[in-house]
N, C-alpha and C positions, 0 to 999 in steps of 0.2 A: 555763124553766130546764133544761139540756141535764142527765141522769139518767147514772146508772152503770150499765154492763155487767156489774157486777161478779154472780158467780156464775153468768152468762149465756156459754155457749160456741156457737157457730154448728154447727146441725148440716149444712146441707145452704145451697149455690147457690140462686138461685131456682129454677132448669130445671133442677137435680136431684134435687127433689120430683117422684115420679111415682105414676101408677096404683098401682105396687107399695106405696106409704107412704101407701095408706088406712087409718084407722085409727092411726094412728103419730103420736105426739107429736113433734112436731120448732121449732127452733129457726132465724128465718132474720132476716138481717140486712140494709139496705141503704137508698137511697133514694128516697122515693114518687114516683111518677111523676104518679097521678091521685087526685082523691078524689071520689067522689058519695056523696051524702048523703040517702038514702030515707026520712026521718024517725026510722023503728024500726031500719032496719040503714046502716051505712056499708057503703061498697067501697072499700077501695085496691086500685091496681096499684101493687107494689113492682118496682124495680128494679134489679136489682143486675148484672154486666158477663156473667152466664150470658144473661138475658131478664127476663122480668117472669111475678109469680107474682100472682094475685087472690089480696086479704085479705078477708074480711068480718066485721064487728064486729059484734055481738049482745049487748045490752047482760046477757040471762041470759047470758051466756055469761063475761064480761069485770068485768061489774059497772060502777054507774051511774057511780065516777069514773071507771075503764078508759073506758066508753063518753062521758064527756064530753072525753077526755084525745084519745081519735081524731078528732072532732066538732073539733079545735083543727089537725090535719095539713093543711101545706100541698106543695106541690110543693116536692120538693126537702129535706124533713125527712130527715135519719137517726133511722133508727127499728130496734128490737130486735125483734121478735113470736115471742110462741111460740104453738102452736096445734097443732089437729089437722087431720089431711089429709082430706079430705072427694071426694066425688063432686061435680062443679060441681051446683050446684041450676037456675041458668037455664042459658041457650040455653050449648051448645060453641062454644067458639071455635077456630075449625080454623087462624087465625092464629099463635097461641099455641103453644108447643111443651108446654105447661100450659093450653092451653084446655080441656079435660076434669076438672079440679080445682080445689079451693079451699080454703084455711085457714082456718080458726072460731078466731078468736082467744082465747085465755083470757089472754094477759099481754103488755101492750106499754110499752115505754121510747122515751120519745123522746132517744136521745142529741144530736139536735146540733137548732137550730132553721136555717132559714134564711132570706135577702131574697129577693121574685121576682126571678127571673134575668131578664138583660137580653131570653133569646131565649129559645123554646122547647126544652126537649130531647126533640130528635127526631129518628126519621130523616129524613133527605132533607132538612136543613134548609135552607130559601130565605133565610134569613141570611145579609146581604153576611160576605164572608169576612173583609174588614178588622175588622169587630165578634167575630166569630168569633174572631179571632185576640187580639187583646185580651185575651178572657175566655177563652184557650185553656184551662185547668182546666176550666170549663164546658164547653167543645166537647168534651172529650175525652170525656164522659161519655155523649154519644151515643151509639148499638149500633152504626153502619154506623163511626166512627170506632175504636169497641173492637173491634170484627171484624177492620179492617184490622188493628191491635196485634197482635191475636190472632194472624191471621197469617203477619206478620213471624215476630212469637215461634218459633212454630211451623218458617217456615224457618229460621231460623236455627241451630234445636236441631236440623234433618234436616241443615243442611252440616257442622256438626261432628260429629252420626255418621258420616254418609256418608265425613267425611277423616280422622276417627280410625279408622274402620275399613279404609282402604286403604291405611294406615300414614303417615300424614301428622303431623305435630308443629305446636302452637299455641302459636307463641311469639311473645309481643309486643314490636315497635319502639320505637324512643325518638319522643316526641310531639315533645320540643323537639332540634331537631338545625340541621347548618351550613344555611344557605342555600346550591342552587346555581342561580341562577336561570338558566334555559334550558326557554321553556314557558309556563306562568300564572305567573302574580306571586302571588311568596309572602304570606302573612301574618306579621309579623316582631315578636316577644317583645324586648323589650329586657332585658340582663342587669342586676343590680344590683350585683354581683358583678363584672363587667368591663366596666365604664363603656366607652358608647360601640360596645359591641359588641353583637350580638343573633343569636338563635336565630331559625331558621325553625320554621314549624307544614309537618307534611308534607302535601307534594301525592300523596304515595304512598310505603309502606315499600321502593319500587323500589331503591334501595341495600344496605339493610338486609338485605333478603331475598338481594342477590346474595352478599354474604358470609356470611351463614348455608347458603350449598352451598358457600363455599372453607373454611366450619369444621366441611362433614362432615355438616350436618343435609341430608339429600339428599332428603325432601321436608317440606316447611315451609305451613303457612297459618295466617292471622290474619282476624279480622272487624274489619277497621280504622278509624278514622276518620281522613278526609282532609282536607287544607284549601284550597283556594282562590281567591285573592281576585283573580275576574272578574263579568264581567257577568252575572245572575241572568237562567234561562228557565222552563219550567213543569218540564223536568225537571234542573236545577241549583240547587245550595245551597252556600255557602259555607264550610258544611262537611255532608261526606256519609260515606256507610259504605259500606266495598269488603269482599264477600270474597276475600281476595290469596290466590294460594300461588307455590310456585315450586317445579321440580325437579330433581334433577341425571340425568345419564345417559341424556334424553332427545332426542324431535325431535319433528318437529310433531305427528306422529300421534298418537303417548304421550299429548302432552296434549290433542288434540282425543276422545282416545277415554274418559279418564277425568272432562272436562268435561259429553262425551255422558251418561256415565251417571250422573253430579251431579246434571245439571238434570235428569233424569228420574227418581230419587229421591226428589227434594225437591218437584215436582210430584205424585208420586204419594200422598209421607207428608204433603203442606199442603192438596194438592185434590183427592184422590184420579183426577187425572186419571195416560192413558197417552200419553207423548211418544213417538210413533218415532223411533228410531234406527236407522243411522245420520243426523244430519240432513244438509240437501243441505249439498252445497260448492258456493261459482261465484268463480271469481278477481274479482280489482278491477278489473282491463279489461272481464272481461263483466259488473259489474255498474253500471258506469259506462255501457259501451257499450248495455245492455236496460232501463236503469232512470234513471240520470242522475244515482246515489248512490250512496254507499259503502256504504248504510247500507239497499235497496233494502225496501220493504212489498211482498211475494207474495201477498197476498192478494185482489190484483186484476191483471188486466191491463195495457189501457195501456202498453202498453209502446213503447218510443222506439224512431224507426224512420230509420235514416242513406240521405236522400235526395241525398243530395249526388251522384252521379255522374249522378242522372234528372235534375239542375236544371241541370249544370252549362251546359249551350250554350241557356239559356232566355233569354227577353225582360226575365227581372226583375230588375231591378239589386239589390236589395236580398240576393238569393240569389246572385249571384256576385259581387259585392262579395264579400262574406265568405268564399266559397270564395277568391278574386283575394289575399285576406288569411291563407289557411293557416289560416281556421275550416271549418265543417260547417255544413249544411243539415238536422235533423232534424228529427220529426214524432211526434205522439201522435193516434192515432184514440180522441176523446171517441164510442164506438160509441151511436148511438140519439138523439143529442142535436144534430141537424143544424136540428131546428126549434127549438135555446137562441134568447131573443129577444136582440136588438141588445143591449142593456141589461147581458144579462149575459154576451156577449162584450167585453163595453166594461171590463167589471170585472174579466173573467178577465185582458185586456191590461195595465189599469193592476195586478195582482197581478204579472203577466210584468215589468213595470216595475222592482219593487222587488228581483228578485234580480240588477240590472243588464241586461233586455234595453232596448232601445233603440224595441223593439215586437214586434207580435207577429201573424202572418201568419194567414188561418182562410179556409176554403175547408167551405162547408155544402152537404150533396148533398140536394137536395129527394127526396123520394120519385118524382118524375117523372123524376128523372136529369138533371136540371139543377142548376146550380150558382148560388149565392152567396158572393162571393168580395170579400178584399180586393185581390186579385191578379189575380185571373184575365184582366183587359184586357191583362195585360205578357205573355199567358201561351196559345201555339198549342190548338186542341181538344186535339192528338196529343197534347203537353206535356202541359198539364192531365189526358188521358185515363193518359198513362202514370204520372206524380203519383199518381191516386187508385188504379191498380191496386199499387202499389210501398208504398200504405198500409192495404195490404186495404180501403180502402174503398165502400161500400157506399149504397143509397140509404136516408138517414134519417141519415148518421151525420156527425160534424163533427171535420175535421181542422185541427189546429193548427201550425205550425211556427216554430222559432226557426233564427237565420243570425248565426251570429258567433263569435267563438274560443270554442273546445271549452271552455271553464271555464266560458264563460256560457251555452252553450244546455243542458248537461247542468246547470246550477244553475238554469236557468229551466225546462228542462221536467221535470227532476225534482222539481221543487217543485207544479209547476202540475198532474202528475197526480193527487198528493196531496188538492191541492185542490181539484180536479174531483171526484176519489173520495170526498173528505169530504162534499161539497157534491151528491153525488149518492146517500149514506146506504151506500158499498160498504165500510166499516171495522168489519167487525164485528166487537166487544171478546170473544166467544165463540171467536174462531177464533186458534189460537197457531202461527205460520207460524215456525217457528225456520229460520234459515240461517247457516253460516259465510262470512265473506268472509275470503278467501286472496291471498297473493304482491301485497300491497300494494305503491306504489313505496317504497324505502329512504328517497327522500330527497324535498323537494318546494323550490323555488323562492321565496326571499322576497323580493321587490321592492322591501319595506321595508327589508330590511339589505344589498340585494346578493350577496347568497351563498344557498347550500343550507341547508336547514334541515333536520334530524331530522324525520319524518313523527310518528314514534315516540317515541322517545327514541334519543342516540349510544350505546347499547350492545345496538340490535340490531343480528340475523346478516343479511349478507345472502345471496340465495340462492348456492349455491356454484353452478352455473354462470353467474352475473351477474357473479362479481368481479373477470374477467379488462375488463370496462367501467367498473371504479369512476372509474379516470384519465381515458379517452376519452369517455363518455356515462353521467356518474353519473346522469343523469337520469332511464336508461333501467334501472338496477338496482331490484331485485326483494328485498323482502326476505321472511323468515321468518317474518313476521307473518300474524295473525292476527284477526278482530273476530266475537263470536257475537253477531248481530242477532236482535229476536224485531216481526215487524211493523212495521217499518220506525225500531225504535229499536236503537241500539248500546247491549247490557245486560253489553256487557265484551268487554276485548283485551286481546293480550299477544305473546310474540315468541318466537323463540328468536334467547339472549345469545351477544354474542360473549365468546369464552373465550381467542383466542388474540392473542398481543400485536400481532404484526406488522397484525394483519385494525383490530383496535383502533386504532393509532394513525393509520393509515391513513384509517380513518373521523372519526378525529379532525381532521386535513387537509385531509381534502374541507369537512368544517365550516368551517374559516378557525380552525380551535383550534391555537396555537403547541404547542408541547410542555410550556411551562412554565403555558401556560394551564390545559393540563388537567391538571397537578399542583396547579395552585392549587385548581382545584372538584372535582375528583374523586381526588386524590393518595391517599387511603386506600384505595379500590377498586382500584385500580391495583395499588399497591404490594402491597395478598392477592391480586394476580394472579399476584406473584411467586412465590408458594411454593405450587403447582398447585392448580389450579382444574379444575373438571369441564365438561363442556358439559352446560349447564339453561337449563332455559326457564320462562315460568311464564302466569299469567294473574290477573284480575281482574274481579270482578263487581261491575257496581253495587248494590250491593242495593237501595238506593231504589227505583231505575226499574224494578228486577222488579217488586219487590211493588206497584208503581203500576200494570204491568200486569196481575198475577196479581189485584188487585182491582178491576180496570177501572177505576180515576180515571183524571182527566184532569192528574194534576198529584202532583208526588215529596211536597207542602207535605199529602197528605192521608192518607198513609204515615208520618209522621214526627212523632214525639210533641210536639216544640215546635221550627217551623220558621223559618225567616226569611224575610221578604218581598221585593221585587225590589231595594230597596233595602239588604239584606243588616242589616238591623233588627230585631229583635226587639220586636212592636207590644207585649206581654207586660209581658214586662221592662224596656224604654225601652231596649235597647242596642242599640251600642254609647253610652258616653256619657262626661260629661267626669269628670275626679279628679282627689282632693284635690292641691293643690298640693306639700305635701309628700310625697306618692308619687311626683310628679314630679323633684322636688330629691333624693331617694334613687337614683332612677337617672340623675340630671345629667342628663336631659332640661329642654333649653327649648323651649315650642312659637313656630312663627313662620308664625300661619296668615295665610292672605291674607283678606284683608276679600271677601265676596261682593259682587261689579257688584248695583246698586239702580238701580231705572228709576224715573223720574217716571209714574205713573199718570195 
C-alpha cells in the first residue's frame, strides 16, 4: 500500500549528493532501478532524472520492519529514503557520477508500488521502438532519453537569452488561423461556430510575423509549434517546433550575422562546444554543381565532378545520349574502393535506381592500372585515359557516373555519395560542419500544375540585380534566400520579404495568381502593406532536427517527448481516432468515408 510523504521534503537529486554531504542527513526521492539482496544487507540503485545513487539497508540501522519493508522493493517502486551520506564501503564505481558514495538508510516510504515493465529501463535500449512507443511514459524514463529533454530544455532557455538580449520580442501567433493553402497541406479545425467553415493549424507564423514589422515590433521571435500534414521521414513530424523570428531594417547579412552568433551561443551554453564564425557561404549553383544538393554534408569529400565536355565525341551512347538531350555527364570518385566486389556495385546501382537514374556507369582502376569497366568497350584508351585523369583518379579507386537531365544525375549522385559515405563509416556524429547556402533560384518549375512555383514562399525578395529577368527568364532569378545546413541537414531557412508593392504583385503573376486571387488568400497582408511597411527579413530553425543532431540520434522521434509515428499516429494515445457522433452533429459535419478495397486472400 503506497505510504505518505507527508513531513518528508527532498533535499537533494541523486547526483547531487556528493563527497562534500559526508556525514549529512539528507532526504532523496525517486525510482529504483536495481535491487540485490545479501541476506544481512540490501542495495538499491535509486534513480531519479539527475543519475542513480546506491542505497544500503542495514537492518541496525532501519529496523526489522524498515529492513523487511526494502526486502519487498521492486524495479520501478517510488520510494522516499532518508539516510546518511557515507563513504562507498565496496569497490568505486568510476561509472557513477556517485560511485564513491552511499546512503545508510534509517527511514523509507514506499510511495507508489509498481507492475514489471513491459522493457528494461535502460540505456541503450534494444527495445523495438514500436513497443517503446506504446509505453512512452516508460521510455521516457530512460537517462539517454532524459538527457536529450534535458538538452532541448537547456537550448531553448540559451535562444531566448540570446534574443532577449539582442532586443528581440516573444510574441505569440494565433494556432487556429485562415488557410492559405500554397505548399503542404494544411491540417484543418472545423468551426462550430460557423458551420461549414474551418481554421487551418499553421504550417509557420510566416504571416503573422510579417505584420508584426508593419505594426512596429521590428525584431520579433517565437518557439513555435508548426503543422503539417505530409508524408512522415526520420527527421519530420506532423507537428514540430521552429525557433521563428523576423526583422525590420535589414538584409541578408544582418541576419546571417545574428544567426552566426545564436548558434554559437546556444552550442557553447548546451555543449560547451566552440563554433567558428564566420561559417562558410557557397551559393546554390555551387552546391548543386560540388555536391548534387542543396543541402550539401562537408564532411567528406566526393565531390561531383562535370564530365561532360571529356565524354562528349566518345563511343558511348549512353553519355551523349544525355548530353544530345541538354543533360550532363558527371562523376564521383569512391577514392580506395576500386576492389568493391560486383555485389556491391550491383547495390550501389539498384540505390542509383530509386532516385530516378535509369543506371549507373563505374569504371574500377586495379592497382596494376588496368581498368574494370561497365563501359569501357564503347570507350578509346585516350578517352578512357582522359576520363580517369578529369576524375582525379587513381589506381585502387572506383569511379561512378550518371548521364541524364541535370535534376536526375545531381539527385542520383548526390544521394549516392551519402551512401557510399555512410556505408563506408565517414559520417562522424562528433564533427559539426555548419554552412550557409545562399541566392537560391526564386522560382522552380512544376510540371504538375504547369506554372512556376514559389521555391520559398511568394513573398520573397528577389535578388535586385535579377529583377530586370522576372518577365524574360523567371527561371533564371535569384532570390534573397537563405538555408543554414549542419551536415548535410537543413536545420532552418529564411529570406528576405518583399516590401514593395509593384515587386509583390508582380511575383504574384509570374505565380499564375489573378489579383483577385491574391486578395482572396493573402488580402490582410496586402492591404498592412498599405500603410508602410519596412524591409525585414527573417529566419527559422528547426528545432527538432538540431537537438537530434546536437544528440547524435538518428531520428527527430528521439528528441521529442511524445512523438508520432510514420503513419502520423500516436501508438500511446491511439490517435488520431473516431468521435462521438454528436461532436459531429455540433459542427454539421457528415462523414462520407469510402470503404477500403479488400482482396480475397
Amino acid at each position: 500500500m503506497a505510504e505518505s510523504m507527508k513531513g518528508l521534503h527532498r533535499s537533494h537529486r541523486c547526483t547531487e549528493v556528493s563527497n562534500a554531504n559526508i556525514g549529512d542527513t539528507v532526504t532523496v526521492m525517486g525510482w529504483v532501478q536495481k535491487r540485490r539482496n545479501l541476506g544481512s544487507l540490501i542495495f538499491v540503485d535509486l534513480r531519479d532524472r539527475s543519475g542513480l545513487l546506491q542505497i544500503i539497508f542495514d537492518e541496525n540501522d532501519i529496523g526489522k520492519d524498515g529492513f523487511e519493508k526494502a526486502g519487498k522493493l521492486r524495479s520501478e517502486f517510488v520510494v522516499a529514503i532518508v539516510g546518511t551520506v557515507e563513504k562507498r564501503s565496496g569497490a568505486v564505481n568510476e561509472n557513477l557520477a556517485t560511485g564513491d558514495i552511499e546512503i545508510r538508510a534509517t527511514e523509507l516510504r514506499i510511495l507508489s508500488e509498481a507492475l514489471t515493465p513491459p522493457f528494461p529501463i535502460e540505456e541503450g535500449s534494444s527495445t523495438k521502438e514500436e513497443l517503446r512507443l506504446k509505453y512512452r511514459y516508460l521510455d521516457l524514463r530512460r537517462p539517454d532519453l532524459q538527457k536529450n529533454l534535458i538538452l532541448r530544455s537547456k537550448a531553448a532557455v540559451a535562444f531566448r537569452s540570446f534574443l532577449a538580449n539582442e532586443g528581440f520580442l516573444e510574441i505569440e501567433t494565433p494556432i487556429l488561423q485562415k488557410s492559405t493553402p500554397e505548399g503542404a497541406r494544411d491540417y484543418l479545425v472545423p468551426s462550430r461556430v460557423h458551420p461549414g467553415n474551418f481554421y487551418a493549424l499553421p504550417q509557420s507564423p510566416q504571416l503573422f510575423k510579417q505584420l508584426l514589422m508593419c505594426s512596429g515590433y521590428d525584431r520579433y521571435f517565437q518557439i513555435a509549434k508548426c503543422f503539417r500534414d505530409e508524408d512522415l521521414r526520420a527527421d519530420r513530424q506532423p507537428e514540430f517546433t521552429q525557433v521563428d523570428m523576423e526583422l525590420s531594417f535589414v538584409d541578408i547579412d544582418d541576419v546571417i550575422d545574428v544567426n552566426e552568433r545564436l548558434l554559437a551561443y546556444v552550442f557553447k551554453e548546451t555543449m560547451g562546444m566552440d563554433i567558428q564564425i564566420p561559417i562558410q557561404r557557397m551559393t546554390y549553383a555551387e552546391a548543386m554543381d560540388r555536391f548534387g544538393s542543396d543541402k550539401p554534408d562537408t564532411r567528406f569529400g566526393m565531390e561531383l565532378k562535370n564530365v561532360s565536355d571529356v565524354v562528349k565525341g566518345c563511343g558511348f551512347s549512353v553519355f551523349t545520349g544525355a548530353l544530345e538531350n541538354g543533360g550532363s555527364v558527371r562523376g564521383i570518385n569512391a577514392e580506395g574502393q576500386g576492389a568493391m566486389p560486383r555485389k556491391k556495385i550491383d547495390a550501389l546501382v539498384e540505390f542509383a535506381k530509386g532516385f530516378g537514374a535509369k543506371g549507373l556507369a563505374y569504371l574500377a582502376i586495379n592497382e596494376d592500372g588496368t581498368y574494370k569497366s561497365s563501359f569501357a568497350k564503347f570507350m578509346t584508351e585516350e578517352e578512357l585515359a582522359e576520363l580517369v585523369a578529369a576524375m582525379d583518379g587513381k589506381p585502387g579507386d572506383l569511379l561512378l557516373f550518371a548521364a541524364d537531365r541535370n535534376k536526375v544525375v545531381f539527385d542520383v549522385l548526390g544521394n549516392l555519395r551519402i551512401e557510399i559515405a555512410r556505408n563506408l563509416n565517414l559520417l562522424s556524429k562528433d564533427q559539426f560542419n555548419f554552412l550557409w547556402v545562399t541566392e537560391f533560384p526564386l522560382l522552380e518549375w512544376s510540371e504538375e500544375q504547369n506554372r512556376f512555383s514559389a521555391m520559398h514562399h511568394p513573398f520573397t525578395m528577389p535578388m535586385d540585380e535579377d529583377l530586370a529577368l522576372i518577365d524574360s527568364d523567371p527561371g533564371a532569378v535569384r532570390a534573397k534566400a537563405y538555408d543554414i545546413v549542419l551536415n548535410g541537414t537543413e536545420l532552418g531557412g529564411g529570406s528576405v520579404r518583399i516590401y514593395q508593392s509593384d515587386v509583390q504583385e508582380k511575383m504574384f503573376e509570374v505565380l499564375g495568381f489573378t489579383k483577385e486571387d491574391a486578395y482572396d488568400r493573402f488580402g490582410f497582408l496586402l492591404n498592412a502593406f498599405k500603410y508602410g511597411v519596412p524591409p525585414h527579413a527573417g529566419l527559422a530553425f528547426g528545432l527538432d532536427r538540431l537537438i537530434m543532431l546536437m544528440t547524435k540520434e538518428d531520428s527527430i522521434r528521439e528528441v521529442i517527448a511524445f512523438p508520432k509515428v510514420k503513419d502520423a499516429s500516436c501508438l500511446m494515445t491511439d490517435a488520431p481516432n473516431v468521435v462521438d457522433l454528436k461532436q459531429l452533429e455540433e459542427l454539421e459535419i457528415a462523414l462520407a468515408l469510402k470503404e477500403k478495397a479488400t482482396t480475397e486472400q
